[in-house]
Each structure stands twice: as C-alpha cells, then as structure tokens.
Backbone as numpy.savetxt, mean C-alpha at the origin, in Angstrom:
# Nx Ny Nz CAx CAy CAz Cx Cy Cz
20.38 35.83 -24.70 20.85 34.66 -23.96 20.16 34.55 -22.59
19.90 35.87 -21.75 19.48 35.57 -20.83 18.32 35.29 -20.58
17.24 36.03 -21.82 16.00 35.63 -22.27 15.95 34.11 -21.97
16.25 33.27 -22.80 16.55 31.92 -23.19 16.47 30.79 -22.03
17.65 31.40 -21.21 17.84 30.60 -19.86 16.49 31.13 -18.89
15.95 32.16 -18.57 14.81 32.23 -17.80 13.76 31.79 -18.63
13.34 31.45 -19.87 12.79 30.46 -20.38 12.44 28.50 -20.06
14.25 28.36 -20.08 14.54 27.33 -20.01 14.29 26.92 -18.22
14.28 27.87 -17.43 14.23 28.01 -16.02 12.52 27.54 -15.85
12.00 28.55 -16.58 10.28 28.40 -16.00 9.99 27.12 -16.66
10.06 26.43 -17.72 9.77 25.29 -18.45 10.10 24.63 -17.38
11.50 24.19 -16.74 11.53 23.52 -16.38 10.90 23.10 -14.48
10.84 24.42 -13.94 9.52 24.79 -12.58 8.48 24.21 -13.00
7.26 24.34 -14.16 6.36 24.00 -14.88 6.41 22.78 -14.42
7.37 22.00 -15.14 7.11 20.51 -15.48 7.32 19.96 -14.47
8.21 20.57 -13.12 8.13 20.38 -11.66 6.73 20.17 -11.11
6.41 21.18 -11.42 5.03 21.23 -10.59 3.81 20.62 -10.95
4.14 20.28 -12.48 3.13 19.09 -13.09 3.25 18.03 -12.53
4.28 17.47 -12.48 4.88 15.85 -11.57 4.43 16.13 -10.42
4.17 17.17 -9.65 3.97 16.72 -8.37 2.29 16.58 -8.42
1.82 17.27 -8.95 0.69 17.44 -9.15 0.06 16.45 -9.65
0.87 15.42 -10.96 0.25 14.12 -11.23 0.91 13.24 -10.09
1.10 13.23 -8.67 1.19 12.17 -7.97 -0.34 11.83 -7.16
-0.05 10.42 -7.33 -1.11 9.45 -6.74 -0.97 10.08 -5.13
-2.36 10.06 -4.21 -2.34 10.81 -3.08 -3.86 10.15 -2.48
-3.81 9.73 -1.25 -4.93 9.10 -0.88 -5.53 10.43 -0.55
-7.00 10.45 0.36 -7.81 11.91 0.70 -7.15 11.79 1.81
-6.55 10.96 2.68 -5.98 11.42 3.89 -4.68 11.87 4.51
-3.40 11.97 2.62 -2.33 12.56 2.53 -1.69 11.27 2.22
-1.82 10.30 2.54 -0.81 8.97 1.79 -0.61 9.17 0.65
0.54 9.33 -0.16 1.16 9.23 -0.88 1.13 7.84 -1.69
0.88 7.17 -3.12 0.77 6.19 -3.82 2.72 5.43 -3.48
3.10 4.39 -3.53 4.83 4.08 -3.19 4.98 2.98 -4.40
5.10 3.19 -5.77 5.78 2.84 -6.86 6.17 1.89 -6.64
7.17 1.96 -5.99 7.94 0.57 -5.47 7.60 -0.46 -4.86
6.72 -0.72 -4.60 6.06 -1.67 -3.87 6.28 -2.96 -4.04
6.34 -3.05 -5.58 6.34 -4.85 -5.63 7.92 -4.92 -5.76
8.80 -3.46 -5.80 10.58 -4.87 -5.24 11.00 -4.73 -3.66
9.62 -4.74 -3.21 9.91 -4.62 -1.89 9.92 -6.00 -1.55
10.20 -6.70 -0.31 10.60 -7.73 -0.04 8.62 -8.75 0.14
8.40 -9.55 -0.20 7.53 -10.62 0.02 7.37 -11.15 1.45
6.14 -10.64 2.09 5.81 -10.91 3.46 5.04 -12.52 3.56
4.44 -12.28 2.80 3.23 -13.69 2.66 2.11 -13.13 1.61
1.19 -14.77 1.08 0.73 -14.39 0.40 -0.84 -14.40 1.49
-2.05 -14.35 0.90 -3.30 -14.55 0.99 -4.54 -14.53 0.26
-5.36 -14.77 1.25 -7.06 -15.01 0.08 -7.74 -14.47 0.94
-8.79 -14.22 0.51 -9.76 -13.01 0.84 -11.22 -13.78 -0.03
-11.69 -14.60 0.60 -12.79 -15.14 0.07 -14.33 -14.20 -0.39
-14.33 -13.29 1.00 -15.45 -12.70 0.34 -15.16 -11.69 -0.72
-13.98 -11.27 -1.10 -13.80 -10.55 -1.93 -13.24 -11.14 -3.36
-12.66 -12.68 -3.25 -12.19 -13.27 -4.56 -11.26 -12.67 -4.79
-10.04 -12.61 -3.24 -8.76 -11.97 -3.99 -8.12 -12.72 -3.97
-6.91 -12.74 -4.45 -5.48 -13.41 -4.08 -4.70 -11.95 -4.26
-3.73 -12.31 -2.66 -3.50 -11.16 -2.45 -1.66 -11.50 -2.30
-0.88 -10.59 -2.55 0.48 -10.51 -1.52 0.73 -9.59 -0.47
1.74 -9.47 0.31 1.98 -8.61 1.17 3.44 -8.27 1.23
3.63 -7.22 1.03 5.34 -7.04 0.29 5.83 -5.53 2.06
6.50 -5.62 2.31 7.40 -4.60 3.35 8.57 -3.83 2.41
8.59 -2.66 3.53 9.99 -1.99 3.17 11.05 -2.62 3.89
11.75 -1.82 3.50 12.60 -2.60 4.54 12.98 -2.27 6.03
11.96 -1.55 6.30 12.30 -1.18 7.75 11.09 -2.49 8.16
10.08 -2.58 7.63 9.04 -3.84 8.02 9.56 -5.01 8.39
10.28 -5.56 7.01 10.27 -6.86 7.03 11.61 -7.00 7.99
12.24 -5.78 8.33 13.68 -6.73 8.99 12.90 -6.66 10.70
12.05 -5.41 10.99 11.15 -5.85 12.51 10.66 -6.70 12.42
9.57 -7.46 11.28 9.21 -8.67 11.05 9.90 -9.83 11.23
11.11 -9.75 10.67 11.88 -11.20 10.30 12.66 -11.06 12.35
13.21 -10.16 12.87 13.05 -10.13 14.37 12.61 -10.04 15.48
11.33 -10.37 15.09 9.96 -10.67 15.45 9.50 -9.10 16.79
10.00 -7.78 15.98 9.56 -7.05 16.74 8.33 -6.54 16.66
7.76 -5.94 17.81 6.25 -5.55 17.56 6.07 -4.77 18.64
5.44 -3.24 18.34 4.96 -2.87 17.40 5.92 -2.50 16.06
5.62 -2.63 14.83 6.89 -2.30 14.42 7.00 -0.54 14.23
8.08 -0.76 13.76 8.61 0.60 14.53 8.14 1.50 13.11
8.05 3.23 13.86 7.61 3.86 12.57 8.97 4.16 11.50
8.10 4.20 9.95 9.21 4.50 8.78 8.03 3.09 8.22
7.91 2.07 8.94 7.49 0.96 8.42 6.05 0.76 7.42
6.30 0.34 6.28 5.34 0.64 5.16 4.91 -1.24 4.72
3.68 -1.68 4.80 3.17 -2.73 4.70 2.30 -2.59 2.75
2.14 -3.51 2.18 1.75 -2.95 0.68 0.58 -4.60 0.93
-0.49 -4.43 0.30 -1.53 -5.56 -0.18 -1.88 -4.97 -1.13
-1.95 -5.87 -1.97 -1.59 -6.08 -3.42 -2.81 -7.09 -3.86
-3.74 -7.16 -4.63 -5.03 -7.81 -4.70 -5.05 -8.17 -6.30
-5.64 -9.08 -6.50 -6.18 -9.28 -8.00 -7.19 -10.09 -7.73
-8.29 -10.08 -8.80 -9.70 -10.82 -9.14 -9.41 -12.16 -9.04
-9.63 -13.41 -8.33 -8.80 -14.76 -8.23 -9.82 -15.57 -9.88
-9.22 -16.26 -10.24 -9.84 -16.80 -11.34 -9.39 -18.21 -11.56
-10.19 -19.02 -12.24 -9.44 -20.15 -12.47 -8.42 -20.30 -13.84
-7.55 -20.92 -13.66 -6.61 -20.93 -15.09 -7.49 -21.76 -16.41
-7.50 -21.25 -16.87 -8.09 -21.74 -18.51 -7.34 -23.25 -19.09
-6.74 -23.45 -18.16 -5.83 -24.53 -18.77 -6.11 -25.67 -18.11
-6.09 -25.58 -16.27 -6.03 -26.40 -16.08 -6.99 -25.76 -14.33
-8.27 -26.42 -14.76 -9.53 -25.55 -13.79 -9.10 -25.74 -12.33
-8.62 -26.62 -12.22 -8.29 -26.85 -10.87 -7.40 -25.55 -9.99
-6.85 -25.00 -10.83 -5.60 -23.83 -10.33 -6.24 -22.71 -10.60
-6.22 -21.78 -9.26 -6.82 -20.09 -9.00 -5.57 -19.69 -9.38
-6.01 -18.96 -10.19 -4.55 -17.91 -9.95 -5.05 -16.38 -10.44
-3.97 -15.41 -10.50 -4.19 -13.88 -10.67 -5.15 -13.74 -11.74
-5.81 -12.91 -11.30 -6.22 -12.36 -12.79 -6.20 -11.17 -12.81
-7.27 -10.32 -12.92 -7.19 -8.87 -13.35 -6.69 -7.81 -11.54
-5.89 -6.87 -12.05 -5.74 -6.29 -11.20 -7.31 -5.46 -10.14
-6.83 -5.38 -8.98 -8.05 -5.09 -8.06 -7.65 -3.84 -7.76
-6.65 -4.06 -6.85 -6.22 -2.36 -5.76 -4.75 -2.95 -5.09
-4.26 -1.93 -4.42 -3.13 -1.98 -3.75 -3.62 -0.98 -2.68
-3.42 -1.58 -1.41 -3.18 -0.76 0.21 -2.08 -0.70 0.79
-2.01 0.15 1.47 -0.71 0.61 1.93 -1.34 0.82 3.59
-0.18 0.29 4.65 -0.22 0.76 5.88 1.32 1.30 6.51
0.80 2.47 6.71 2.12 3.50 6.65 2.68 3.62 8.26
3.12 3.32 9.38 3.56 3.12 10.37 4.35 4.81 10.74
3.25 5.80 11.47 3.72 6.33 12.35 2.65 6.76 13.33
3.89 6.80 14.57 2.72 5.95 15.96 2.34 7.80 16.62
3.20 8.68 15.69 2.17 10.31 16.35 1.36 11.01 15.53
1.40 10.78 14.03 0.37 10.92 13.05 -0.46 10.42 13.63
-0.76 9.33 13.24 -1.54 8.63 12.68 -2.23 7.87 14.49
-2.14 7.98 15.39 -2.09 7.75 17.19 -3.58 7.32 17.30
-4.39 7.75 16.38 -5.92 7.84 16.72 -6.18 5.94 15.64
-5.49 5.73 15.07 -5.50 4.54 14.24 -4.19 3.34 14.34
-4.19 3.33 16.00 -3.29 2.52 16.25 -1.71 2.66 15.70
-1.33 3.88 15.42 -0.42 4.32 14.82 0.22 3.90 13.39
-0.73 3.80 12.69 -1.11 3.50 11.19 -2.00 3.95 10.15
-1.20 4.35 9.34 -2.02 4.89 8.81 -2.41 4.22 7.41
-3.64 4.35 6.54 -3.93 3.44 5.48 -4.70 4.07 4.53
-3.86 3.26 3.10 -4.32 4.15 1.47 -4.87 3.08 0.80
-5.42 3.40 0.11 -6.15 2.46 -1.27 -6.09 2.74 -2.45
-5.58 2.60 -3.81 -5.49 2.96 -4.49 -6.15 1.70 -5.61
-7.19 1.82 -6.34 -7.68 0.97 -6.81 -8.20 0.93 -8.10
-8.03 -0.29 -9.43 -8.07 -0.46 -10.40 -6.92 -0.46 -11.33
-6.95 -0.31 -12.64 -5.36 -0.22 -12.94 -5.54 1.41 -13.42
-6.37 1.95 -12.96 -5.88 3.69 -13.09 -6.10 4.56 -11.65
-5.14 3.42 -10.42 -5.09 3.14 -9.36 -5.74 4.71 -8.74
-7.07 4.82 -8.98 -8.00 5.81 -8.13 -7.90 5.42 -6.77
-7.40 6.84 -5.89 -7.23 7.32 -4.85 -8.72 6.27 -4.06
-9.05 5.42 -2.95 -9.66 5.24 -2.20 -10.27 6.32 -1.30
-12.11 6.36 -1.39 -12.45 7.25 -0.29 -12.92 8.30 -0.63
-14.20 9.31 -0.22 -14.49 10.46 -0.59 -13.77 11.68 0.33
-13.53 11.32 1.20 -12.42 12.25 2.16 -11.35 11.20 2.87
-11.10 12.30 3.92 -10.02 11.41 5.07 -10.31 10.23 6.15
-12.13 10.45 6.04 -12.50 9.67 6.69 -13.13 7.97 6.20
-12.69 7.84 5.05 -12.34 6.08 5.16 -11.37 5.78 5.73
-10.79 6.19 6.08 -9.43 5.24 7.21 -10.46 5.10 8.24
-11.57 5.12 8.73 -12.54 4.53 9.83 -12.47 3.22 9.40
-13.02 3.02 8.15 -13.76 1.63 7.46 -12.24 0.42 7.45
-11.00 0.76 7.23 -9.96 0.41 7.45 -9.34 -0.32 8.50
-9.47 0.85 9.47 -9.19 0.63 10.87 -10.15 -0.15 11.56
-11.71 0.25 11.46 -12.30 -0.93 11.82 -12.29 -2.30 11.59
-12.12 -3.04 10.36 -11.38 -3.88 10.30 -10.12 -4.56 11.09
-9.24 -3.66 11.08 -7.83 -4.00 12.00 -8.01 -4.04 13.31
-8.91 -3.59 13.84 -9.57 -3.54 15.97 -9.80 -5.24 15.95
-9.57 -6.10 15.62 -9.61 -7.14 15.74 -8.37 -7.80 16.21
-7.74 -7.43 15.74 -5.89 -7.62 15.48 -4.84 -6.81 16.32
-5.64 -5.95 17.02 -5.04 -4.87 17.87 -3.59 -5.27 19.01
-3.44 -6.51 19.33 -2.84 -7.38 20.33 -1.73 -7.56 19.09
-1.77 -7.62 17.99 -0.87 -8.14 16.74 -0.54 -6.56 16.26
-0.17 -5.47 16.78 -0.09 -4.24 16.00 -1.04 -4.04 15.18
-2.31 -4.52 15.00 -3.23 -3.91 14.13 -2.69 -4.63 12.61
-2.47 -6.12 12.75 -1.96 -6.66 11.40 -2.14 -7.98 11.82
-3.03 -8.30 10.52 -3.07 -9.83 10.09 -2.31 -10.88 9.84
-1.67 -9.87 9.16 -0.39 -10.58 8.09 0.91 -10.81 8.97
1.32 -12.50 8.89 2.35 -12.99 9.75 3.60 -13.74 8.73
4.56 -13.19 8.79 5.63 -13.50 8.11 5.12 -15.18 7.63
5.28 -15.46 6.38 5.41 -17.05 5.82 6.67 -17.66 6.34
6.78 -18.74 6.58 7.82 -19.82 7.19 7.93 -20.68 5.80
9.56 -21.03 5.84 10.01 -21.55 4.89 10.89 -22.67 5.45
11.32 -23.61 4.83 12.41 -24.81 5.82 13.68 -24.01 4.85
C-alpha cells in the first residue's frame, strides 16, 4: 500500500513539473496569459504596414485605471494586442475582416522590474503555435523603441474607444 501511494505521489510531481515546463514563456520571463480574450475590450485597431486588424483587451486592474482616466497606470496592469492577417471577406469585397491568426503581445506593468522600459514590460507570442518572440531578452529593445514615441501617454497608443 505504501509502495502504491509513493507511486501515485511521484506520477503525480512528474506531471507537475511537465505543466510547468509546457508553459508559454517569453526570453525575457513573461509568462504567455490564456485569458486574454475574456478580458475586458480596450479598442480595436489597424496596423497598415503590417495588414493587421488588431484588438486590445485589459485586466482588470487596466481597464478600470483606463476607464478613470489614470496614468501611469498602476503596476499588476496587463495590456493584450491581439493581431490577425486583415483580408477581404469573400462575400462581400468591400469588408476587411479577420483572417488568419498573427501573434498576441502582452505589456505587463511593473514600474521596478521592468524601470529601464518605462516600467513595462513586453511578450510576443506568435502564430497559432504561439512561439515565444525573440532570440533572447533583448527584443524588448525593438518593442520599447517603438513605444519612446508615446512616452507622455505611459508608453501606450492605445486610448480607451468612446461609446454614446
């Protein structure tokens, strides 16, 4: 019996340590966040030189600094872009809409990590066998350069959509 249960013990450590081991992980420690799309809807966008149509989804520590128009927002706060190939509909040419999946980014909000990148930090995970972005830690340069534009805006593009 006791055989059995320290059996049933290591099987189940094993399969622990497999799961962690199959988690999605950028090269600079970001973690892949599953949840992303029932996170709340920030706005959508386009990305011309890239032919995306994109969304922008928050946690909920984001969107409620967002929706009270605080800034910088505060850390915990997780931003998601969400991309697909833009295409025209087969039906009716006039209408872009989704097509094949692209990538998903993540900007992870803490202001003593991450201090050297405007206190943000950023993942890529791309295709639908969402490969880790980056040969090391140092694409978050190529990232962040991008966002030094926006620096006066927390290092973010993306501005809550208005609705009546």
């Amino acid at each position: 019996m006791r055989g059995i249960i320290l059996a049933c013990v290591a099987t189940l450590l094993c399969a622990g340590s497999l799961n962690a081991a199959d988690r999605l992980v950028s090269p600079n420690g970001i973690s892949y966040f599953p949840e992303y799309m029932t996170w709340k809807l920030i706005a959508p966008s386009y990305r011309e030189d890239k032919g995306h149509i994109r969304i922008i989804t928050g946690n909920g520590i984001a969107v409620a600094a967002l929706q009270a128009g605080k800034k910088p927002l505060p850390d915990g706060s997780v931003l998601a872009k969400v991309a697909w190939k833009a295409e025209k509909h087969p039906s009716f040419p006039v209408a872009t809409v989704p097509g094949a999946f692209a990538q998903v980014e993540f900007m992870v909000k803490d202001s003593r990590k991450y201090k050297s990148t405007g206190g943000w930090g950023f993942a890529r995970f791309v295709g639908n066998d969402l490969k880790p972005y980056g040969k090391d830690a140092g694409f978050v340069s190529e990232c962040f350069g991008c966002h030094i534009p926006v620096a006066k805006n927390d290092y973010l593009f993306t501005k809550p959509v208005k609705t009546p």
